[in-house]
C-alpha positions in Angstrom: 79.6 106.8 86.0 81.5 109.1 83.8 81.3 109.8 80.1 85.0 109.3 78.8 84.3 110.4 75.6 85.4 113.1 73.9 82.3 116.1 74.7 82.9 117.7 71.4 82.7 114.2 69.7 79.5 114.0 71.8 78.2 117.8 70.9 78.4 116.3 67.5 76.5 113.7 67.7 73.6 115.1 70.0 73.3 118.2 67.4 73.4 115.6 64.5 70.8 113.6 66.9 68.8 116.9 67.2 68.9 118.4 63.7 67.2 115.0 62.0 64.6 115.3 64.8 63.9 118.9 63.3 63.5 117.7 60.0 61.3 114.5 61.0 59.0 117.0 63.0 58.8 119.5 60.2 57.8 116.6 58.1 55.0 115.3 60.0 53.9 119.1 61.0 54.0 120.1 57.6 52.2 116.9 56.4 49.3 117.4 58.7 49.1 120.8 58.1 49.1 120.3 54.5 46.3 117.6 54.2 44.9 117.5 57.7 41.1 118.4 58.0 41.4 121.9 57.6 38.7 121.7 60.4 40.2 119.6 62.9 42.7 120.5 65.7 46.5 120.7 64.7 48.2 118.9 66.9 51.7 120.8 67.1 51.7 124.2 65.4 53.9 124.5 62.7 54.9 128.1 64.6 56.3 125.6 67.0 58.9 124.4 64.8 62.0 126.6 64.6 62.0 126.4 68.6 64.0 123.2 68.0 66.5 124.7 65.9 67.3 127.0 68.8 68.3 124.0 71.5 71.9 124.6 72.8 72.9 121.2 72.3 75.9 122.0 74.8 73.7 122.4 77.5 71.2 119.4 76.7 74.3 117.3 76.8 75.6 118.4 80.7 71.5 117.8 81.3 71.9 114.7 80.0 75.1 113.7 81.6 73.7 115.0 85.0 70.9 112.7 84.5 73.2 109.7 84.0 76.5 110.4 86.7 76.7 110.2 90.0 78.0 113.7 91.3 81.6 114.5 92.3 82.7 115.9 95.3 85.1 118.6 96.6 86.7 120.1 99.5 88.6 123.4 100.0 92.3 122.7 101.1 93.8 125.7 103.4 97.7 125.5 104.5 98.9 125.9 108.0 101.6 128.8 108.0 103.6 127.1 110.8 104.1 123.3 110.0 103.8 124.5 105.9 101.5 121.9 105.4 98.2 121.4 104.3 94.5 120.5 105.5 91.6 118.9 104.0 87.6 119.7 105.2 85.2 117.2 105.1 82.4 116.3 107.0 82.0 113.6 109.5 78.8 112.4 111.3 75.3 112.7 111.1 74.0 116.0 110.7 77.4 116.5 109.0 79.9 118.0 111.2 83.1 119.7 109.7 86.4 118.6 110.4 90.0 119.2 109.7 92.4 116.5 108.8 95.8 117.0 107.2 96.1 115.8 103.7 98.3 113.1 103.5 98.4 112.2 99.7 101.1 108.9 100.5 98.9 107.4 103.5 96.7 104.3 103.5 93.4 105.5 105.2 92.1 108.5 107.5 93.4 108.2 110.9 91.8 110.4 113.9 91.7 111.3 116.7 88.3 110.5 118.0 88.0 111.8 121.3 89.3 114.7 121.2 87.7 115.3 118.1 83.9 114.3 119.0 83.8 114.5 122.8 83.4 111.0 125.0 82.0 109.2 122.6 84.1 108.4 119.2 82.5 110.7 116.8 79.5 110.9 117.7 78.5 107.3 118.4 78.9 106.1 115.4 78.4 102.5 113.8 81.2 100.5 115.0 82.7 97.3 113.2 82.4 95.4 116.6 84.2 92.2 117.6 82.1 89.9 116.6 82.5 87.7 120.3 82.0 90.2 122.4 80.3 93.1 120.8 82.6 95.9 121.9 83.5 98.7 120.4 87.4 98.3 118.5 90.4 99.6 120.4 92.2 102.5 119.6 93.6 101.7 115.8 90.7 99.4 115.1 88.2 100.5 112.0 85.3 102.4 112.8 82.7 103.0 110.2 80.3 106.6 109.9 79.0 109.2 107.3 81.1 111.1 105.3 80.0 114.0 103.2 81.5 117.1 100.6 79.8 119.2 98.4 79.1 117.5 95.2 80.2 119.5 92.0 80.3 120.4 88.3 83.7 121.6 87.8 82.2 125.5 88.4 80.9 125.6 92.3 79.9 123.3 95.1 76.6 122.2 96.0 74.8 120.8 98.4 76.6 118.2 100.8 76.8 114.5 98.9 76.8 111.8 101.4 79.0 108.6 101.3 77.3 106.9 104.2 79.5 104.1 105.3 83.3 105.8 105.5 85.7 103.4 107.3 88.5 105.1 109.1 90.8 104.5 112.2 91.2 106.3 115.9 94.3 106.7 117.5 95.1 108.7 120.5 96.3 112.2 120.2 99.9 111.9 121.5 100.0 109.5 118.5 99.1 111.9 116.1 102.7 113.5 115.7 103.2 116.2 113.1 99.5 117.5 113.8 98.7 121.6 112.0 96.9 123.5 114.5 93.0 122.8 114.1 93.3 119.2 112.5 91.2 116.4 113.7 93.7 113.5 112.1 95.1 112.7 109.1 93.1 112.3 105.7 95.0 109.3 103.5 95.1 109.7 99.8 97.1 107.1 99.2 96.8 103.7 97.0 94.6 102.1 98.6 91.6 100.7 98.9 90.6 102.7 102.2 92.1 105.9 101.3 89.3 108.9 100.7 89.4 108.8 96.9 89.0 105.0 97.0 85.7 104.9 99.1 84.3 108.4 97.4 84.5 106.1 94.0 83.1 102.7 95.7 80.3 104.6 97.4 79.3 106.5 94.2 80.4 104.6 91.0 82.4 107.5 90.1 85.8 107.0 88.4 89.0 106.2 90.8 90.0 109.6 90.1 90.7 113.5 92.1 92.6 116.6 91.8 94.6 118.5 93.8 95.6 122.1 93.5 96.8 123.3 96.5 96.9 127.4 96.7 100.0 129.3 97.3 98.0 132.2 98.9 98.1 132.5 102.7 94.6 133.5 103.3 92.5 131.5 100.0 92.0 127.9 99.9 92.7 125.9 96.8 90.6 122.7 96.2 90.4 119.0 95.5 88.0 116.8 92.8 86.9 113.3 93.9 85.4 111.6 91.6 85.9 114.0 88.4 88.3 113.9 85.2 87.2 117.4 84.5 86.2 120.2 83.9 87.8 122.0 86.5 87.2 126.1 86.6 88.8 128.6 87.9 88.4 132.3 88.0 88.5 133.7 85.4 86.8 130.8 83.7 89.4 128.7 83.4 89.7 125.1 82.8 92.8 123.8 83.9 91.7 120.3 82.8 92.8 121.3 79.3 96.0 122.3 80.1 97.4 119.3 81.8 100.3 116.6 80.5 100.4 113.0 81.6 102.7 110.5 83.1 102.5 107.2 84.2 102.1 106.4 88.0 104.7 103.9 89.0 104.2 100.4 91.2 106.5 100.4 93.9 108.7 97.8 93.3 108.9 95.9 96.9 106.0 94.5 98.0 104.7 94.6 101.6 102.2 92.6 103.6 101.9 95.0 106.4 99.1 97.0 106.6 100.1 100.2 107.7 99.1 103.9 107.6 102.5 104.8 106.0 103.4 102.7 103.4 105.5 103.2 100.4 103.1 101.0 98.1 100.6 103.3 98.8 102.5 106.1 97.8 102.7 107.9 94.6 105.9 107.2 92.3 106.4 108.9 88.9 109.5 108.1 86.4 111.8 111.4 87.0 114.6 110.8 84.5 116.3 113.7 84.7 116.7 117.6 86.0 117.6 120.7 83.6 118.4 124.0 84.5 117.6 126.5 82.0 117.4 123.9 79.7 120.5 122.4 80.5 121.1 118.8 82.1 122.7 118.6 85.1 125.6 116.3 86.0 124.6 113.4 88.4 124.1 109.8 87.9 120.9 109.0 87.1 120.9 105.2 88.6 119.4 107.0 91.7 116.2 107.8 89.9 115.7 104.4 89.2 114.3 102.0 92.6 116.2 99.3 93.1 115.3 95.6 94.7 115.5 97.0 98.2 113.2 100.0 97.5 116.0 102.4 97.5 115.6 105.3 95.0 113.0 106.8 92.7 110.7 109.8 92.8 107.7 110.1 95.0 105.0 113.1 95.7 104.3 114.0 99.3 101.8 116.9 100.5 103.3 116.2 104.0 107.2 117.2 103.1 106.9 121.2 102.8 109.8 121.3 100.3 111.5 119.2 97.7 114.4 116.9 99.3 116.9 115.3 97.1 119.2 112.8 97.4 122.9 115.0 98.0 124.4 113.9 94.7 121.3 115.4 92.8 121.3 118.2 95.4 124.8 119.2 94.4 124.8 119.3 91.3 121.3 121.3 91.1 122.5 124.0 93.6 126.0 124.2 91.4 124.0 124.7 87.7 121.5 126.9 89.6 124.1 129.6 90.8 126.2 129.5 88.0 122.9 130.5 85.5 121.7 132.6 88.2 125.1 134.3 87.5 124.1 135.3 84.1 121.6 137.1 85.5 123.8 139.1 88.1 122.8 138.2 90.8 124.8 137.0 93.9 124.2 134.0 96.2 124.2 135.5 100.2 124.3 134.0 103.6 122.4 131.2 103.5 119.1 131.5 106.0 118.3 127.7 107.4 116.8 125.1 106.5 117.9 126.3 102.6 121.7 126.7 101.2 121.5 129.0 98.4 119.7 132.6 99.0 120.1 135.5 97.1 118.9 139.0 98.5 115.0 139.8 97.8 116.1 143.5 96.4 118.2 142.0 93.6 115.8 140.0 92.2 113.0 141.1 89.5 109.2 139.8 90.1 107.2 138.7 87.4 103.6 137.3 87.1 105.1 134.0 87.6 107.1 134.7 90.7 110.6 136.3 90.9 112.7 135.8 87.6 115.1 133.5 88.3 116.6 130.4 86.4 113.9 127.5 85.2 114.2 123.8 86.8 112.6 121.1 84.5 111.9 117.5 86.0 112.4 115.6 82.7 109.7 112.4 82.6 109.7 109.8 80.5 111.2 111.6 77.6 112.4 115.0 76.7 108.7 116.4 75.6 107.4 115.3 79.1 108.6 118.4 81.3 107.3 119.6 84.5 108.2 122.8 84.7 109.3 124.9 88.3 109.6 128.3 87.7 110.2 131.2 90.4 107.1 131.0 92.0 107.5 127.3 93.2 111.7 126.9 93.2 112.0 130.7 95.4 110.9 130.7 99.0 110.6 134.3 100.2 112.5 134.8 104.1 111.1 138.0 105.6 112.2 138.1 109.4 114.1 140.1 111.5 115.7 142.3 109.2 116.2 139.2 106.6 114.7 140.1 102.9 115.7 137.0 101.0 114.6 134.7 98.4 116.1 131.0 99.1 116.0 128.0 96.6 113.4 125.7 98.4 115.3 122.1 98.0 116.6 120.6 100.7 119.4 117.7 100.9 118.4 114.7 102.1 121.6 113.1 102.7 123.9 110.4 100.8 121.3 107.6 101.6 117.1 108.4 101.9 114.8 105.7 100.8 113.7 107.9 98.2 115.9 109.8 95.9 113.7 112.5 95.2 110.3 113.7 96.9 108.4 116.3 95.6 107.2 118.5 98.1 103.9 120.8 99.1 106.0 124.4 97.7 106.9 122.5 94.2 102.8 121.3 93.9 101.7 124.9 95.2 99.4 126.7 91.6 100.2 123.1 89.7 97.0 120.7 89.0 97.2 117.8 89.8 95.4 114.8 88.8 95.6 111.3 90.0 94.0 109.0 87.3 93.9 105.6 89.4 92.1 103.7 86.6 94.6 104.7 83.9 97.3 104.3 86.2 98.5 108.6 85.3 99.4 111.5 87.0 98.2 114.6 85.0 99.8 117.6 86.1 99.5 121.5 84.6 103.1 123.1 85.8 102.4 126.7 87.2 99.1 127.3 86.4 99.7 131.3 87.2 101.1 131.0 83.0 97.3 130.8 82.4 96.4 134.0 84.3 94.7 131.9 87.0 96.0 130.5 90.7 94.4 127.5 92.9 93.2 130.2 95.4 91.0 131.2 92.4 88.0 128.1 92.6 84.7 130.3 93.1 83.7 128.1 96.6 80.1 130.2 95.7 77.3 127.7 96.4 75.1 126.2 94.1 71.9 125.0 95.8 70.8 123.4 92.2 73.8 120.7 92.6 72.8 118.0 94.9 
């Protein structure tokens, strides 16, 4: 389980806990010091004594809530260059294996491709939910059951692998599998539901219905995700990016299904966008769009498997117009466009900064004015660098007059943002660009500690 207390509340009360242990013992050792045979043995040296006053009482408490939680897990999350999206490694079988599935954060379970992924027999021969008539092994798309493990964690490092011995996922042949990056086995669901990874990580160790993404903007480092963990979460240089995130409600879809599918929109994740600023400015669209209507139409949805942020052409419009005109302001002028993007500005004219290259800020405005994510350079610029094209190029795409889903955020927009899906509190906690706090996802030290386990 996990503490949800404040830990400095806790600090508090484990030093108060401590300190009138110290005086008790001081007491008692002074007492028996004092008017103990003189001749007889002391049983505790009053010498002994200030040695209590010197207990870190931080570190007794993470002893102590090692002792009573069930560890978290992790896994490193790398991006393929060429599809733009984004792969999860976990490990499947007994002894562990390491696989490869792309991180779907909208899909209902892990769906893979077993074959070609373990050799003739599904994955290794693993413990099949069988028919119970004839004892077969399930067809291609039935549930199959085996051993999943990650390195448990502290927030600081992995450790050794943690085991969650009776994962139920799906097989599906290859030619199935469309959409596929290079080197994954199948598709890892995050979604809502009660199959998804997050879901069985927290039913197999009592650990909250809770993980964290942060998925790295750096072509060669991984970034990370938290099963199972509300925090801490470091990152180089000892940074916790738990403290820095802001919360907003995860919303029900609407329209309810009773189809069980991979992909299905009440599984996916839905927050309450209610409205876009550029520079601080609102821009000029009707807003009935953000809002999902009784067929399911509208709203604002995360996906890790949608490389760049697709809006719904109204909004696109009016966020491409407000963008050039501020962009204006800052001299600089809008180019050929290079596909799949519509507003590109040459990469010499633009200034870099820490945070990526200066351009205009995009706010997605929550539930209220205070409640802003925040996109600056480094997630709203995609840099084009190919023959003889050195460009920078708005990455938001137009979806058309009429998607299923106003706006979805994509992989680019999430890239060096936490974020964390609270299932039990029914939040999405996210950090905007954590390079403002001199750290990047790329930045978790993946240096193992054999202590956790």
């Amino acid at each position: 389980m996990n503490i949800n207390r404040d830990d400095g509340a806790i600090y508090q009360i484990l030093g108060s806990i401590l300190q009138q242990l110290y005086i008790l013992l001081h007491m008692i050792m002074s007492y028996q010091y004092m008017y103990g045979e003189r001749d007889g043995p002391v049983i505790v040296p009053c010498t002994m004594v200030p040695f209590l006053s010197s207990i870190d009482t931080v570190s007794l408490f993470n002893f102590i809530k090692n002792l009573i939680s069930s560890p978290a897990f992790l896994a490193p999350i790398t991006k393929d260059s060429s599809t733009k999206k984004y792969m999860l490694t976990i490990y499947l079988k007994t002894p562990p294996q390491p696989t490869n599935l792309l991180l779907d954060l909208g899909a209902s379970f892990t769906l893979l491709d077993c074959l070609h992924t373990c050799g003739s027999s599904p994955c290794g021969s693993p413990q099949f939910l069988k028919n119970s008539l004839t004892r077969k092994p399930p067809l291609m798309g039935q549930p199959v059951v085996d051993s999943l493990s990650m390195p448990v964690t502290d927030g600081v490092n992995p450790g050794q692998l943690g085991s969650i011995p009776e994962f139920v996922f799906s097989c599906s042949k290859r030619s199935a599998l469309k959409g596929l990056a290079k080197g994954a086995a199948g598709f890892g669901g995050l979604g809502r539901s009660n199959l998804s990874i997050p879901a069985q990580v927290s039913n197999s160790s009592s650990e909250s219905l809770i993980f964290a993404l942060c998925l790295s903007g750096s072509p060669s480092a991984p970034g990370v995700a938290f099963f199972g963990s509300s925090g801490p979460y470091y990152f180089i240089p000892e940074i916790d990016l738990s403290k820095y995130l802001n919360y907003t409600p995860l919303l029900s879809y609407p329209v309810e299904s009773t189809v069980v599918s991979y992909s299905n929109p009440s599984n996916e994740y839905f927050i309450g966008l209610t409205n876009i600023k550029v520079n601080g400015k609102p821009i000029d669209f009707n807003r009935t769009v953000l809002s999902i209507d009784g067929k399911g139409y509208g709203g604002t949805k995360l996906s890790t498997v949608t490389p760049y942020t697709v809006l719904q052409s109204t909004i696109f419009k009016a966020l491409t117009e407000a963008f050039v005109n501020e962009s204006a302001a800052l001299n600089l002028t809008v180019r050929e466009p290079v596909k799949p993007f519509h507003v590109c500005y040459n990469a010499d004219e633009i200034m870099s900064s820490r945070v990526g290259p200066t351009v205009p800020t995009i706010d997605f405005v929550l539930q209220d004015d205070d409640v802003i994510w925040r996109v600056l350079g480094s997630n709203s610029m995609v840099r084009i660098y190919h023959d003889d094209v050195h460009a920078w190029c708005l990455g938001f795409l137009d979806g058309g007059a009429h998607p299923k889903t106003a706006v979805v955020i994509g992989g680019h927009q999430m890239e060096d943002n936490l974020l964390q899906f609270d299932l039990e509190a029914g939040r999405l906690g996210f950090s905007s660009s954590v390079l403002v706090h001199g750290t990047m996802c790329a930045n978790f030290n993946f240096t193992t500690n054999n202590n956790l386990r």
